[in-house]
Each structure stands twice: as structure tokens, then as C-alpha cells.
C-alpha positions as a printed Julia matrix, in Angstrom:
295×3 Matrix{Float64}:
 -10.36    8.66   -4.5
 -11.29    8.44   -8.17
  -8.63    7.56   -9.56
  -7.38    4.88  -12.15
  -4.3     4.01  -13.65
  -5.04    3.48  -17.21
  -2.61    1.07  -17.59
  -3.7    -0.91  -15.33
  -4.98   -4.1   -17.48
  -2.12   -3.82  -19.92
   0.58   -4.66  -16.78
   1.51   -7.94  -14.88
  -0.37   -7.37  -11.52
   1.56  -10.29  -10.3
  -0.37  -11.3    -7.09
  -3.51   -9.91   -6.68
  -5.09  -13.26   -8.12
  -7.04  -15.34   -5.44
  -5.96  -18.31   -6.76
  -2.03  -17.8    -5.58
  -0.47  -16.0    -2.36
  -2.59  -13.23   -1.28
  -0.72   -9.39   -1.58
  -1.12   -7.28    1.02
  -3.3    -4.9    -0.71
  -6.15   -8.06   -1.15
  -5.95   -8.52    2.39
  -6.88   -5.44    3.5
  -9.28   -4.72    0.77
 -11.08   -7.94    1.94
 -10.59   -7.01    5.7
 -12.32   -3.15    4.51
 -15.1    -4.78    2.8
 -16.07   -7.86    5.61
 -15.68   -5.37    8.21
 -18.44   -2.8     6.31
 -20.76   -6.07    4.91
 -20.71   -7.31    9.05
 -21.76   -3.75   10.37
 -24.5    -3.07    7.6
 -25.7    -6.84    7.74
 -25.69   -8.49   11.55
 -26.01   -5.14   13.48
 -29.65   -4.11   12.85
 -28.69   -0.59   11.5
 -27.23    0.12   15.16
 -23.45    0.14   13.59
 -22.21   -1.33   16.63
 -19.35   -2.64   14.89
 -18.4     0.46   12.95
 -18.55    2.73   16.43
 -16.6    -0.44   18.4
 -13.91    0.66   15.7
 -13.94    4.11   15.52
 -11.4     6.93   17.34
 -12.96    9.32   19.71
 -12.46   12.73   20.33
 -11.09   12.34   23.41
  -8.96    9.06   22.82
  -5.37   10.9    23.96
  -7.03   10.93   27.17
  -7.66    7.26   27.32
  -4.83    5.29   26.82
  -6.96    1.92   27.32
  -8.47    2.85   23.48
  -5.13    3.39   22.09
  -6.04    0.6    19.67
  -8.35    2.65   17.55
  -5.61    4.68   16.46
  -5.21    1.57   14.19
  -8.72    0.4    14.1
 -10.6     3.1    12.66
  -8.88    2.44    9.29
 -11.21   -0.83    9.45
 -14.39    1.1     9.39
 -16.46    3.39    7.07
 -19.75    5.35    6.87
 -23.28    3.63    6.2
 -22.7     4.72    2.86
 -21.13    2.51    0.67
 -19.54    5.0    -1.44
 -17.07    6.02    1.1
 -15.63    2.37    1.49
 -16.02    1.98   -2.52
 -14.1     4.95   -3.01
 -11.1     3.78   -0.41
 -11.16    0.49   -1.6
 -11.32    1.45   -5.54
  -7.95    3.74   -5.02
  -6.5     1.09   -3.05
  -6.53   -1.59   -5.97
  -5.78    0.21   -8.61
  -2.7     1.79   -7.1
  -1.67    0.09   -3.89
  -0.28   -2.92   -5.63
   2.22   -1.33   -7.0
   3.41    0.19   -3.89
   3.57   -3.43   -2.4
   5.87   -4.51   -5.41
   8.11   -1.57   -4.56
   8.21   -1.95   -0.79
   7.51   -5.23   -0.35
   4.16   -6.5     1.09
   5.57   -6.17    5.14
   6.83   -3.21    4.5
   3.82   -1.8     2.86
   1.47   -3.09    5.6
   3.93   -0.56    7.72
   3.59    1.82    5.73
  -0.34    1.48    5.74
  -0.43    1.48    9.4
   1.91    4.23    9.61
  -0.55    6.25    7.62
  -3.39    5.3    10.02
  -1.47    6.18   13.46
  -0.44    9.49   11.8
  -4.11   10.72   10.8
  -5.66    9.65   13.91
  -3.28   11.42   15.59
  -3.09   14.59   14.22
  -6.84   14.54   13.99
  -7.29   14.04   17.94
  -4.42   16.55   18.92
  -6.32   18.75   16.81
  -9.74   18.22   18.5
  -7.68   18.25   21.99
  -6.0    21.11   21.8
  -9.41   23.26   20.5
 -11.25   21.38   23.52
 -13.75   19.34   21.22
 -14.34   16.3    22.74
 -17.33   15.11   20.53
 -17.15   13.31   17.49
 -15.75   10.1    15.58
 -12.96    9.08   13.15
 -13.13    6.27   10.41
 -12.62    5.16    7.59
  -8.86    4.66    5.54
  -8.9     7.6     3.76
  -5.57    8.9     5.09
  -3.7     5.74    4.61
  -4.83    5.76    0.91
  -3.98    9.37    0.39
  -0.54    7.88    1.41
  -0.75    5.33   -0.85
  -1.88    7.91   -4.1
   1.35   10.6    -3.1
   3.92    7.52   -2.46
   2.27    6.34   -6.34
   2.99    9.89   -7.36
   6.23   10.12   -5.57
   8.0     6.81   -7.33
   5.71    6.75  -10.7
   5.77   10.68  -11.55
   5.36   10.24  -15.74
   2.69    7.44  -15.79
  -0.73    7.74  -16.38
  -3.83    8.05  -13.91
  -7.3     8.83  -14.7
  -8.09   11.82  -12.28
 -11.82   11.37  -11.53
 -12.11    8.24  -13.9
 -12.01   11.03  -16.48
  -8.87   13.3   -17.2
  -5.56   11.82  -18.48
  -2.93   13.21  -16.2
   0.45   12.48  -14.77
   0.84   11.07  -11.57
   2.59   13.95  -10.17
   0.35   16.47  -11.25
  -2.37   13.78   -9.63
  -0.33   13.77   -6.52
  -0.46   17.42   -6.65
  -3.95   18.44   -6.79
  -5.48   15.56   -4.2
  -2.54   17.51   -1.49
  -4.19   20.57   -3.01
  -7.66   19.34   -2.86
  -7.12   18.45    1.05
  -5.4    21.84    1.71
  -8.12   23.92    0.79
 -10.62   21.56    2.58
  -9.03   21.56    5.94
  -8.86   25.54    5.53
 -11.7    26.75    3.47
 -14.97   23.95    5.15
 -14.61   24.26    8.46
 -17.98   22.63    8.9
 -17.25   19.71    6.78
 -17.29   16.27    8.08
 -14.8    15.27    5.9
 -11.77   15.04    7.98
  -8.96   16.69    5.33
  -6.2    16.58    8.39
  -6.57   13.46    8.35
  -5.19   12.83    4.55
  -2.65   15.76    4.66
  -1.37   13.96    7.67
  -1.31   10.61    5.72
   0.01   12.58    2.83
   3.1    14.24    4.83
   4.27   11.03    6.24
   4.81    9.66    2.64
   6.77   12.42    1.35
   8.96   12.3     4.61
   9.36    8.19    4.15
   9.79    9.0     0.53
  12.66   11.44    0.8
  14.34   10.06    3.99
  14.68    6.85    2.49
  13.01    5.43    5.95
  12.42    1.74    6.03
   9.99    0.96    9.34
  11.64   -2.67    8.85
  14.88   -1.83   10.09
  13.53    0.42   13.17
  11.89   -3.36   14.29
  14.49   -5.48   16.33
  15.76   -8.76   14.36
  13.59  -11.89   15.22
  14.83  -13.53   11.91
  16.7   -16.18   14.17
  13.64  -17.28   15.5
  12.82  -18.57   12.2
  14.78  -20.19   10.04
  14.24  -19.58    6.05
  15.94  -21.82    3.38
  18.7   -19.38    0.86
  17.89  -17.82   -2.15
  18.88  -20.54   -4.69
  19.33  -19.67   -8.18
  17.95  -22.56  -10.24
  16.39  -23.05  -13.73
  13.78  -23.91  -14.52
  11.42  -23.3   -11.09
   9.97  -25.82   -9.75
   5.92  -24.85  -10.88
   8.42  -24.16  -14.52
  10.14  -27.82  -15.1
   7.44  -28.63  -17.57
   8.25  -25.23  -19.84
  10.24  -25.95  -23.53
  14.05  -25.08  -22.71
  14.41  -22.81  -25.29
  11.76  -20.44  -23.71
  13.39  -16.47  -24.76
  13.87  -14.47  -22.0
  14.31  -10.2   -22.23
  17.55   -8.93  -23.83
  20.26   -9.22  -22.11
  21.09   -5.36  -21.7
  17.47   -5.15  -19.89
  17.92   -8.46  -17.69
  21.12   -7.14  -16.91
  19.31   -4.24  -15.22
  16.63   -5.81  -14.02
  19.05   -7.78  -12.15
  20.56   -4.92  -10.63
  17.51   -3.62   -9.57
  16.24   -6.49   -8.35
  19.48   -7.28   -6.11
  19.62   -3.5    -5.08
  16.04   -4.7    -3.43
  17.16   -7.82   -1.46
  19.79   -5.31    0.17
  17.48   -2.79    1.45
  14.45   -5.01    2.09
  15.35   -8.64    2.32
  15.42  -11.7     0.02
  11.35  -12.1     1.47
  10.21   -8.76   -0.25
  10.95  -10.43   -4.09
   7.78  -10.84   -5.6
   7.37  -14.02   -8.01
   7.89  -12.53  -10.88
  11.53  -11.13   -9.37
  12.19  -14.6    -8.65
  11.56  -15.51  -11.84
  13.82  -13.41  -13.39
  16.98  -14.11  -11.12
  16.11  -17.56  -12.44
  16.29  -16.43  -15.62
  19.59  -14.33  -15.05
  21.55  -17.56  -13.84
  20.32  -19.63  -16.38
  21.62  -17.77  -19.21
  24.84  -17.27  -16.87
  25.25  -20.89  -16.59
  24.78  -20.95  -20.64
  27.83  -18.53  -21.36
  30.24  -19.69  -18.92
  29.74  -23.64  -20.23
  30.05  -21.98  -23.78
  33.5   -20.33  -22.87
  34.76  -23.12  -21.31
């Protein structure tokens, strides 16, 4: 994608380290990457594994390969620039996507993105009768993942091309732009641009409809059972901390807080990150504080 979010090392990426709980965005990056190392390493330059993966042409008229509708998203060119690329756009922006969605509802999202591009791209080759040629590669879902970026971070920095300072709207912008005059003006390209406008169209829609693909799933949460949000201080992995740690001010906790509970409404106590947690943790301690005070 080529693009970087300058900011990047001077925020709390909260969960991409390998050393805690995996985010969603690791997981497929690793799942990209294994997926590419297997095909170039134990297939003998046949890309057995890559083509196993791959949509057809023709895959509406095979239901039995519905699968790589999904799959595809798995797989990328000999080339390793066009799984570097994926992967590099991916990192830098995906995980804050995850923090905003939560990591279930981003790995909908993601998958989403795939089924849409696929789609569109062999409806496309179905109704012009073209029943040659392969999709792959996860270019779609991350186009989805750069316009959702654009979409809830408008006035924060990207690198456009690892070179030009530019909002993320006007980023957002110019890769739909970019895509548009592909699909219209290189017919001949094997770039697939349908494939990321489709990607790129179901963002905006989830974006402005407010969609969440959780609540579309039927409730299995009473085949599990998961222990209440308690609000205690200091956390458990925090007992060892100095008491008098100093937390934000309050007018900004006090927001935070808001936000934070406006979350576990629309996605569930499970989509907090730790570093949510944290700060509800925070928030009742210093509740605790001023109602002993008062009393």
C-alpha cells in the first residue's frame, strides 16, 4: 500500500507484542507470511499451495470451491513485494482498527472485505464470459482497512508512499481514486482494482450504517460462561506498582470512561483492550478515593 502512519512509534500499540495476547492483525500477518514462506519454500517453484488457495474464474459455478472466496486472501504472487506491500499496510494501520472494533469484530470485518472482492471480481468475469484466470492476494481487505483508517482517523498523519505528509482523508481519497482510474483506464492490467473498490465500498457502507457483523451472528454466549467485569485496583499483573502512581486528569478520565463504556454497549465487555481495562481500573480507584473522602 505504501503507506505509514508517522506516528506510529510515538503511540501505545498495546498488543501487537509477541510476548502478550496476540491482536488480530499479528495473526493474520503471520498466517500471510507462513502461507507465502510454505509456497516459495516446500513446493519446488510449482506454487501448489498458492493455486490450492486461489479463486477461479468460474468459482460461482462451483459451489464445492465456495471456500476460496475466503481463501485467496491467504495467498500472494511469487513476488514478495506484493505480500510485503499487504502486510506493511496491514501493521501500520490495521491495529488501530482492531482497538476500535474490537479484534472479533475486525476479523469480520477482514473477511467481509475478502467475500466482497472475490465476489464482485467473479460476477464480473461471469457476466463478460471469462472463465480464465486467478484471484489472490489481500489487497481488497487492506484497502478496507486504509478507507475504515481514513473514515474514523480523518486529521492524523500518514506517509503516502513512505514519502508525502498527508491527512488520512485525503489518503483515503486518492488510493479510492487510484483504484478508480485503474479499473477504468488498464483494462489489461493484472492488477485486479475491482477488487479494492469492492473492499473499499463495503467500509464506507459499515462505516456509515453503523453495521456491527457481531450482532447479525446468533448468541452462543450461554454456551460459555465468562466471569463479570470487576472493577478493582490495582490489577492483578499491577499489585506490585507504588499506590500513589498519577493517573490522567480527571476531566480526560472522565471521558475516556465514557468512551470506553459507550464500547462495552455496542461491542461487548470482550472487545476492551488492556489498556481500556486499565483505565476503568483506574476510574474506580479514584472513585473509591472521593467517596471514602466525603464520607
Amino acid at each position: 500500500m505504501g503507506i505509514y502512519d508517522r506516528d506510529y512509534y510515538q503511540r501505545d500499540r498495546y498488543g501487537l507484542s509477541f510476548s502478550g495476547p496476540r491482536t488480530m492483525v499479528g495473526t493474520l500477518i503471520l498466517l500471510n507470511v507462513a502461507a507465502y514462506l510454505a509456497d516459495a519454500l516446500f513446493t519446488s517453484g510449482g506454487h501448489e499451495i498458492t493455486g490450492f488457495l486461489a479463486v477461479p474464474a468460474d468459482v460461482l459455478t462451483r459451489p464445492w470451491a465456495w471456500w476460496k472466496l475466503i481463501t485467496y486472501g491467504f495467498a500472494h504472487d511469487s513476488n514478495p513485494q506484493h505480500v510485503f506491500l499487504n502486510m506493511l499496510g496491514l501493521f501500520f494501520l490495521g491495529p488501530d482498527i482492531e482497538n476500535t472494533y474490537g479484534r472479533r469484530e475486525f476479523l469480520r470485518i477482514y473477511l467481509a472485505a475478502l467475500v466482497a472482492g472475490s465476489l464482485t471480481w467473479a460476477a464480473i468475469n461471469w457476466a463478460q464470459g471469462n472463465p480464465r484466470g486467478t484471484l489472490l492476494g489481500a489487497s481488497g481487505a487492506v484497502t478496507a482497512v486504509v478507507v475504515l483508517y481514513a473514515l474514523n482517523f480523518p486529521h492524523r498523519t500518514l506517509l503516502f508512499f513512505f514519502v508525502f505528509p498527508l491527512p488520512a482523508w485525503v489518503v483515503g481519497l486518492l488510493v479510492v481514486f487510484l483504484d478508480l482510474y485503474g479499473a477504468i483506464g488498464r483494462q489489461e492490467s493484472h492488477v485486479a482494482y475491482v477488487v479494492h473498490l469492492a473492499g473499499a465500498a463495503l467500509a464506507l457502507l459499515y462505516f456509515q450504517s453503523g453495521l456491527n457483523f457481531g450482532r447479525l451472528l446468533p448468541d452462543l454466549s450461554w454456551l460459555r460462561r465468562r466471569p463479570p467485569l470487576r472493577l478493582r485496583w490495582p490489577p492483578p499483573d499491577e499489585e506490585k506498582k507504588d499506590d500513589t502512581e498519577e493517573g490522567p486528569a480527571e476531566d480526560e478520565l472522565s471521558m475516556e470512561v465514557d468512551r470506553i463504556l459507550e464500547k462495552i454497549s455496542r461491542q461487548g465487555e470482550a472487545s476492551l483492550t488492556r489498556k481500556e481495562r486499565r483505565t476503568l481500573h483506574l476510574a474506580s480507584r479514584q472513585y473509591q478515593k472521593r467517596h471514602r473522602g466525603s464520607q
